[in-house]
N, C-alpha and C positions, 0 to 999 in steps of 0.2 A: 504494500500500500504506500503511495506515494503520497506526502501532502506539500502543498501549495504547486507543484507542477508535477500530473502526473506522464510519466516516461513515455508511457506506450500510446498514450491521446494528445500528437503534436497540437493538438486546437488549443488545450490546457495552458501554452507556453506563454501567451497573453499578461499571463500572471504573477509573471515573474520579475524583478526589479525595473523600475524607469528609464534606468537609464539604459536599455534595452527595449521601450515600448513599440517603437517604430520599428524598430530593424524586428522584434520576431511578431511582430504584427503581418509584416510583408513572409515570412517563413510560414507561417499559420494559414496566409492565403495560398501561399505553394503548396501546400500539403492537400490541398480539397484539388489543386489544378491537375497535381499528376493523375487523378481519376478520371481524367479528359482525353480527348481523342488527340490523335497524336498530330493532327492541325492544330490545334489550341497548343499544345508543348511548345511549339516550334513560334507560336507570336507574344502569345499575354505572357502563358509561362516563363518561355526562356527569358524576356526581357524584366518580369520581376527577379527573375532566379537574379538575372549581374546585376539588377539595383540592388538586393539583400547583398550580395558581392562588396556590391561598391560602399552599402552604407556600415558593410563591418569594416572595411579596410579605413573608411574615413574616421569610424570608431578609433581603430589604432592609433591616429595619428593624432588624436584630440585629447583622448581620455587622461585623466591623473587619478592615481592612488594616493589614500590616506590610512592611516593604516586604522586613526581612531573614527573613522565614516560609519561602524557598526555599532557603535556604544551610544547609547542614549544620552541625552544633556547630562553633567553631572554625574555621571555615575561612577556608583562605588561598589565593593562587596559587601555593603549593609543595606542596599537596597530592595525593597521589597520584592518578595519572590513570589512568583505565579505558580498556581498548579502542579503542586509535587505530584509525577507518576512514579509508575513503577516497573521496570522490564528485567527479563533475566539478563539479557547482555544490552549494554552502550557499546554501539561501535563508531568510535570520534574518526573522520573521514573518510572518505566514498573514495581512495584513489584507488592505484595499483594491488595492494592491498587488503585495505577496508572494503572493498565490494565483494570481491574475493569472499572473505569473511563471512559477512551477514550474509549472501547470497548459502554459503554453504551450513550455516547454524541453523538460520531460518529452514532447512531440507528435515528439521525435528519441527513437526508441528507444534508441540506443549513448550516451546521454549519463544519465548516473545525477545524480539531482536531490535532495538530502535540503529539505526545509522542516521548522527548529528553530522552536516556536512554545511562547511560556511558558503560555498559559493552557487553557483545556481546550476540548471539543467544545462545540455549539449542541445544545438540547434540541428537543422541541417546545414546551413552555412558552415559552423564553427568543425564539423565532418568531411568539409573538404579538404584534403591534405594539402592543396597546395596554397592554403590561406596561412597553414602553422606559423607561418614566421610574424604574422600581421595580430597573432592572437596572444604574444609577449607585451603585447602595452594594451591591451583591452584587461574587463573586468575578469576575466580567464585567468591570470594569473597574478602572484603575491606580490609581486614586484619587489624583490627582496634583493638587496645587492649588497655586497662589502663593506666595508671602511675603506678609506683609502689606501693601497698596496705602497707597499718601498718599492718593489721589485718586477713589479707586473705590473699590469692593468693601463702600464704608462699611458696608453695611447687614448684612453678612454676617459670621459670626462672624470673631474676631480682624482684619477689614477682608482676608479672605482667600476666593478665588473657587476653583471646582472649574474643574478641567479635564479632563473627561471624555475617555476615551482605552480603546476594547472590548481586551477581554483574553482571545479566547480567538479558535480557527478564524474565520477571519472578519473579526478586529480590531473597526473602526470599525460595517463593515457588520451585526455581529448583534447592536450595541448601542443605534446609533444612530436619527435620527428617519423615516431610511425614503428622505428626499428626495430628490430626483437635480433636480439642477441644473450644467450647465456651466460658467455664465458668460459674461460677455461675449467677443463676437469681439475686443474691443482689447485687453483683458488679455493675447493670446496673441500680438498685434502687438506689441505692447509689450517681451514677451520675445525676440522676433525684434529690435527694436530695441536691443536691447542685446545683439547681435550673436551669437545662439544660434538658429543656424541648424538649420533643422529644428521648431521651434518654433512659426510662427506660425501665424491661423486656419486657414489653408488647410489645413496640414499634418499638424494633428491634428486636424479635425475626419472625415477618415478611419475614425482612430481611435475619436473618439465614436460611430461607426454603425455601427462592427464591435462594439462592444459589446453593442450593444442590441437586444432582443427585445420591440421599444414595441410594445401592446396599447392605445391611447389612439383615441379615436375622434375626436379635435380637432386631430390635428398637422398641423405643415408638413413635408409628410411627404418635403420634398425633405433634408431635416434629419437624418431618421429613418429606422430598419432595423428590419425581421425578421427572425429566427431567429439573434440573436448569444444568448450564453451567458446575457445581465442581461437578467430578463425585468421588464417596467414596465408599471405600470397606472394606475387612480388608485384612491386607496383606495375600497374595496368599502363603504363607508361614508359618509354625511354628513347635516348637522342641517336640511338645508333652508333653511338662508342665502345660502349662495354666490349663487344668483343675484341678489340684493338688494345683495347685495355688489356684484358687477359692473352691477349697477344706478345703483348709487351712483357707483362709480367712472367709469360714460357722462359723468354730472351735471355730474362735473367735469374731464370730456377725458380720463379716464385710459381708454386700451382695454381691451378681454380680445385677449390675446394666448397665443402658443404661446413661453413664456418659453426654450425650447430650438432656438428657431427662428429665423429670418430677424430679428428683431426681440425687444429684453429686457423693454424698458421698459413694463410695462402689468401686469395683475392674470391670474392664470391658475391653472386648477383643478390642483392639488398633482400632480406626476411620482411616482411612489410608486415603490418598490425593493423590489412584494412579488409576489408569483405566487399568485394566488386565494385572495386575502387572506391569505397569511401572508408574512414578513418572504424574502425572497431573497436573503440575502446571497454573498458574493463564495465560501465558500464553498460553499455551493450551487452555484453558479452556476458554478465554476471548477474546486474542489476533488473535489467528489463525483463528476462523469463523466467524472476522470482516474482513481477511484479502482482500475481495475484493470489498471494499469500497473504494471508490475513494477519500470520501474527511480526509479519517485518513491516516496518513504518520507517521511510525512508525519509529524513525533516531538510529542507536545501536551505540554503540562507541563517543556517544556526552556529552560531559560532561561540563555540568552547574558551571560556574563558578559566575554567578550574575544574580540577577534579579534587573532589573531594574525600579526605584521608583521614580516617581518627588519628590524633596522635598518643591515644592510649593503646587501642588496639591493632594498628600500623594496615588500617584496612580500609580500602577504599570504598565507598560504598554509595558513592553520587558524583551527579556532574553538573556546575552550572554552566550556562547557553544563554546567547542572546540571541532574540529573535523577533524582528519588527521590533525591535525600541526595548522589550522587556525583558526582565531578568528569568528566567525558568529555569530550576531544579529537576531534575531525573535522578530516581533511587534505582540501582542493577542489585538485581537481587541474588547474581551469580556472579559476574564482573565485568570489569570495562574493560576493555580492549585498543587501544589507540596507535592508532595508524595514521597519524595528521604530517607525513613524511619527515624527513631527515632535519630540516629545519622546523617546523611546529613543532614539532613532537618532543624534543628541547625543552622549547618554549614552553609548551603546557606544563611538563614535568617544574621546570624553574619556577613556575607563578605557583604552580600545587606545593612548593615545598621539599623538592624530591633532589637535590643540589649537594653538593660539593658542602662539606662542614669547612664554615671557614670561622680561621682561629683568631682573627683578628676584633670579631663581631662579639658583645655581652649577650646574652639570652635573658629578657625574664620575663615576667606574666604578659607585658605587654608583646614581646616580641619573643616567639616562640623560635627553637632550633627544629632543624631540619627533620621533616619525619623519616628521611634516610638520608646518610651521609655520601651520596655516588658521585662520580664523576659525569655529572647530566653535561651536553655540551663540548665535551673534549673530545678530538679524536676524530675532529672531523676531517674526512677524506674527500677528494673529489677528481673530476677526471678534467684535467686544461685542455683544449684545444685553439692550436697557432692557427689564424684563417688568414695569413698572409700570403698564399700560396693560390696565386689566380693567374690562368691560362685563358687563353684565347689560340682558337680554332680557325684555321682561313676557310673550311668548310665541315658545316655540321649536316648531322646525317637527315635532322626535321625540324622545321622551320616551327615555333612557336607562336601561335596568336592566341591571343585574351580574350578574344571574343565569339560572338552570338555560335561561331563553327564550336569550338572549344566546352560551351555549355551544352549545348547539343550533342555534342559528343560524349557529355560526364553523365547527363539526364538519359540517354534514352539507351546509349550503349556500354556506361561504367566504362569507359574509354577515354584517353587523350592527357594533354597536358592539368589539368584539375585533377585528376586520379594519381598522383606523385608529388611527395615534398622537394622532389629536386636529385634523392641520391641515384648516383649511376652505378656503384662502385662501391663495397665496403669490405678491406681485408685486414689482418691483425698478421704484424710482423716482428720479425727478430730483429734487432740490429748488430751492427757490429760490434758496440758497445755493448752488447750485454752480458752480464757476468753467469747466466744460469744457463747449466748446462743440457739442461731437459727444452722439449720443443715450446717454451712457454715464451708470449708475445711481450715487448716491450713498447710498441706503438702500434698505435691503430690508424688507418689510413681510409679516411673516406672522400671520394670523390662524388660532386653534386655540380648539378648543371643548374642555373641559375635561371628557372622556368616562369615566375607567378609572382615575386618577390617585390618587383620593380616598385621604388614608393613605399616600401614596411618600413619602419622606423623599429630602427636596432637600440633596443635602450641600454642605455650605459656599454652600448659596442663601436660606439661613431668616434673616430678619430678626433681628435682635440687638437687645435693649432693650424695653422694655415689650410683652407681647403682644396683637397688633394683634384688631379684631373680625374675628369670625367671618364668612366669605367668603360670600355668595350661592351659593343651590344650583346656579347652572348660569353662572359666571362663562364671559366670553371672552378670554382672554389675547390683545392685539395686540403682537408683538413687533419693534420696529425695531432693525435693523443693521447695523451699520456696520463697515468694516475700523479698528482702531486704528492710535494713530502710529507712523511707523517707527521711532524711537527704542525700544529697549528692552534690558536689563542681561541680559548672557548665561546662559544656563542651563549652570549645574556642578552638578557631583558627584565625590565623592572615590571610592566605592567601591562594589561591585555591589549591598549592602547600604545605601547611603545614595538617601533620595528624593531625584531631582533639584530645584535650587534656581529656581525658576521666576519672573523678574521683569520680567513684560511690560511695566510703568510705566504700565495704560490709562491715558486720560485725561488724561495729563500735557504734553500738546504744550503749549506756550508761548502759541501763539495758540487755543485752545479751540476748535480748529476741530471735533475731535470730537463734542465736546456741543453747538455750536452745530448740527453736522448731525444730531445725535439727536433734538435739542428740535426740528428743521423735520419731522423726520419725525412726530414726535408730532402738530404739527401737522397736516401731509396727512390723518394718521390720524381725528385730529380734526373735521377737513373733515367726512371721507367717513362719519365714522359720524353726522351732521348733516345728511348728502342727507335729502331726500324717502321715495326707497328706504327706508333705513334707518331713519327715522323711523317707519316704517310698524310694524315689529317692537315696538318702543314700546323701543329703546336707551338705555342713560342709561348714563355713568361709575361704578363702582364708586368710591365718595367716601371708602373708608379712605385715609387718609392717611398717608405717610410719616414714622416716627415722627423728629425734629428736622425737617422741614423744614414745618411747619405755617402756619410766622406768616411765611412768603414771598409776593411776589405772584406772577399765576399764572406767568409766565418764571421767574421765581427760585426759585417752589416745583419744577419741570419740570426746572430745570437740579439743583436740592439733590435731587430725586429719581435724576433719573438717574446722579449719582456716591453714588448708597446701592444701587442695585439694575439698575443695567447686567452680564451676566455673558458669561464664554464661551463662546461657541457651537461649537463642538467645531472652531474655524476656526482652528487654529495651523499655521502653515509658516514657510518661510525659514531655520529653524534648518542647513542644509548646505546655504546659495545655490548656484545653480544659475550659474555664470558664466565669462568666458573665461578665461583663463589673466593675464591683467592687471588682472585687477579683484581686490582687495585684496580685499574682503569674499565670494568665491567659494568655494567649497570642492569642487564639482564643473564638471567641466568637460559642452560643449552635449551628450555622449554619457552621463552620467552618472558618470562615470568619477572618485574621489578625486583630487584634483591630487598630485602627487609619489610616489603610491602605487600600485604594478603589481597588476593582478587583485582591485579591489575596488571595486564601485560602491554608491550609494545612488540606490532609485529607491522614492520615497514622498515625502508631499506638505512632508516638509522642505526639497527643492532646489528649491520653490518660487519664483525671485525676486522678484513682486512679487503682489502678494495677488489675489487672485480677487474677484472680484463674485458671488459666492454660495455654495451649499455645496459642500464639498472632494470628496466622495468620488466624481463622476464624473470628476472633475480625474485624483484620483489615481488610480483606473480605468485612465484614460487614458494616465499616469505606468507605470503598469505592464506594459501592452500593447505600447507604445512601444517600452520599456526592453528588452522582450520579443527585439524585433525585430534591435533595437539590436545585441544579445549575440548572437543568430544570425547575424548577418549578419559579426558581427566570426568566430566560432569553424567557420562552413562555407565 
């Protein structure tokens, strides 16, 4: 059960916040159009479909986040509280996740499931993948970005980087780039080695094939499933490069590979996270064919501002929310669950009390100590990506248009440029530099064609300081990746109202081992766009230059670029380690469980322990089906 927009009746969507009334006012009239003949598709249709187009990209370009926009005048935690319920589980965010979750609890009828989620429904607009990049400065995401960097971010206003984080049904999944990648098999050894049992590959790779509904005609298909809830393809679209690509990469030993398979290390045609060409997210996938289950109540627009924890009994047992303007209480009468990703989920814990004992501070009746002493906050990990690496083509293999042909083609045949975020290209490589002797990647290499983007506004990604020449019409962005150093300054916050303080330190590792593996991947890149193959397309480097690093040679212009325009790759975790009961920087234990704290877990890609080899959201997919299991198996 859905309230204030229900999922599966786009008419419902009407009712969802203002500042959205026009744009899914015109989605709402689309939804009655497609049951028209396909003469009507082709006039009224398709010309409302690019005006909702036009009026979400104009969205992007206007909108401003505040973070205090959801609290009511004046408010405080002594404000009066509306309507205490009651459910056996709270589950605080609908991302990657949280839907995961309550989709799977809610499969036990007698068990009442509520999922609190602060941002709103997914449109059909906001389902076109190739809008993703226009949907990081809309109401869609938290707009959460850094402090200012010493060492990175140079390039980007106040030396300060976005960190993209989806804010609505869905989280991650209905904002982000689409990708589904696991990661490597030793990542999850790794975590087994640090003595969190139930974790390694074996154990969840299970898990990754209950997930998936892979539609891909190249896999190892010993790897891969049909008919789980995530349905995957590869984008319904592409420039006719790829294989010159994988041409190139023969040249010089690198395979094509099933990067979700038996093997990481090689170049492989992009896993896509859409269902006939549009975006699938977790929602979809999870949320919508539970929706008519009576005892899960899905709340949108509610936002958690505490969990509530005796500090006699160390046991959670409620959660305040705001919702339209007022304060509401909810009592779990089995526990709460919290999955508000790697950044919130911090956050909650810090405001609830659940933080680092610090020794500086007095305690007394007015000001109560920590209901557990953890390291909330530390430990955060993420994955940097240099997008300094732009190519241009004297001939591409399909000509891009925006228009009326392009909607026609997304509407009637799930085909064309709207059915793709742009990637052509996604491989995970060794470099020369790296010290491990097993087949395990140190950089990831993605290649995207720059389709639908034209006019997004890149927040906290725009170069700072004189402005640069104007881009070639059909540039390729090659971006390399890398996990950043462990080292990083913890994320606080004082109050529901304050952004949290976000200070990863990229860059900053002592021995530069970061930027030395960034500059080898520039390199490979470099290679391979120098084969033979790729010679063929007539490839050259896009020669703007980054503005102060000009009069370097080429290493030292590579390394001054990449601490001007390396950014986040939506890859933050580790913020509520995942670890045993003796490990000092841990905050949940190998079941998910808050250490010290009765009835309250975190299962999202913050308990993380050690960073992934590629992107998060099948991880935490994985994190949430698990978690799923976990919780049934403890409460039947």
């Amino acid at each position: 059960m859905y309230e204030v927009c229900k999922l599966s009746d786009e008419t419902a969507c009407i009712h969802l916040e203002m500042v959205f009334k026009s744009f899914l006012l015109v989605a709402c009239l689309l939804v009655s159009a497609t049951k028209a003949s396909p003469f009507y598709l082709t006039q009224q249709y398709v010309e409302e479909f690019e005006h909702g187009l036009d009026e979400l990209k104009q969205l992007s370009k206007t909108y401003e986040y505040h973070q205090a926009d959801f609290l009511p005048e004046n408010y405080s935690e002594k404000q009066t509280e509306t309507d205490t319920e009651e459910f056996d589980f709270i589950v605080i965010g609908s991302g990657d996740s949280g839907a995961v979750i309550a989709s799977r609890l809610s499969e036990i009828p007698e068990w009442k499931v509520l999922v609190l989620e602060a941002g709103v429904a997914e449109t059909k607009f906001t389902q076109v993948p190739a809008v993703q990049t226009h949907l990081e400065t809309t109401p869609y995401d938290w707009w959460h970005t850094t402090v200012s960097q010493n060492k990175s971010c140079l390039g980007m206003e106040e030396n300060k980087c976005a960190i993209h984080a989806g804010k609505s049904l869905g989280g991650n999944s209905a904002t982000n780039d689409m990708l589904y990648t696991r990661g490597n098999h030793k990542d999850y050894d790794i975590w087994a080695d640090l003595g969190l049992d139930g974790w390694c590959w074996n154990d969840v790779l299970p898990y990754f094939k209950k997930i998936e509904d892979a539609h891909m005609h190249d896999l190892d298909r010993k790897y891969h499933n049909l008919g789980g809830p995530l349905h995957l393809e590869h984008f319904q679209h592409e420039s006719g490069i790829a294989q010159n690509i994988f041409d190139g990469g023969h040249e010089l030993g690198i395979k094509t590979v099933d990067y979700n398979g038996e093997h990481q290390l090689g170049l492989g045609i992009p896993q896509a996270i859409t269902k006939k060409g549009r975006r699938n997210s977790v929602s979809e996938a999870y949320l919508i064919p539970a929706d008519k289950r009576k005892n899960l109540v899905v709340r949108p627009l509610s936002q958690v501002v505490k969990i509530v924890i005796s500090p006699h009994t160390k046991e959670a047992y409620a959660v305040k929310y705001i919702h339209d303007g007022h304060l509401y209480v909810v009592k779990a009468a089995k526990e709460i669950i919290l999955a508000a990703g790697a950044i919130n989920t911090p956050q909650l814990l810090l405001l609830s009390e659940v933080q680092e004992l610090d020794p500086r501070k007095t305690w007394n009746i007015s000001r109560s100590p920590p209901v557990a002493d953890l390291k909330v906050g530390h430990n955060l990990k993420d994955h940097i990506a240099f997008v300094g690496l732009n190519f241009v083509f004297n001939e591409t293999a399909k000509e891009v248009h925006e228009g009326e042909d392009s909607v026609v083609d997304y509407l009637k045949n799930a085909k064309g440029p709207l059915t793709t975020a742009g990637a052509e290209v996604l491989g995970f490589l060794k470099t020369e530099i790296s010290k491990d002797k097993s087949d395990y990647p140190d950089v990831e290499l993605l290649i995207t064609m720059d389709l639908y983007n034209k006019g997004s506004r890149r927040r906290c990604t725009t170069p700072s300081g004189p402005r640069w020449k104007a881009r070639p019409a059909s540039p390729s962005p090659w971006c390399c990746c890398t996990p950043s150093p462990p080292e990083s300054s913890p994320c606080t916050t004082k109050t529901p109202s304050t952004t949290p303080l976000i200070n990863p330190n990229y860059l900053e590792d002592e021995e530069n081992h970061d930027v030395d593996t960034l500059l080898a991947g520039i390199h490979k890149a470099l290679k391979l766009a120098h084969t033979e193959s790729l010679q063929k397309l007539g490839i050259h480097l896009n020669h703007n230059q980054v503005p102060g690093c000009e009069h370097e040679d080429v290493d030292a212009y590579w390394k001054c670029a990449i601490r001007h325009l390396s950014v986040s790759l939506r890859g933050v975790s580790g913020t509520a380690r995942m670890g045993r009961e003796t490990d000092k920087a841990a905050v949940v234990d190998h079941q998910l469980r808050v250490h010290g704290v009765h009835k309250l877990r975190v299962a999202d890609a913050s308990v993380i322990p050690v960073s992934i080899s590629g992107h998060l959201t099948a991880p935490t997919i994985m994190i949430g089906e698990k978690a799923a299991d976990l919780i049934k198996e403890h409460w039947k």
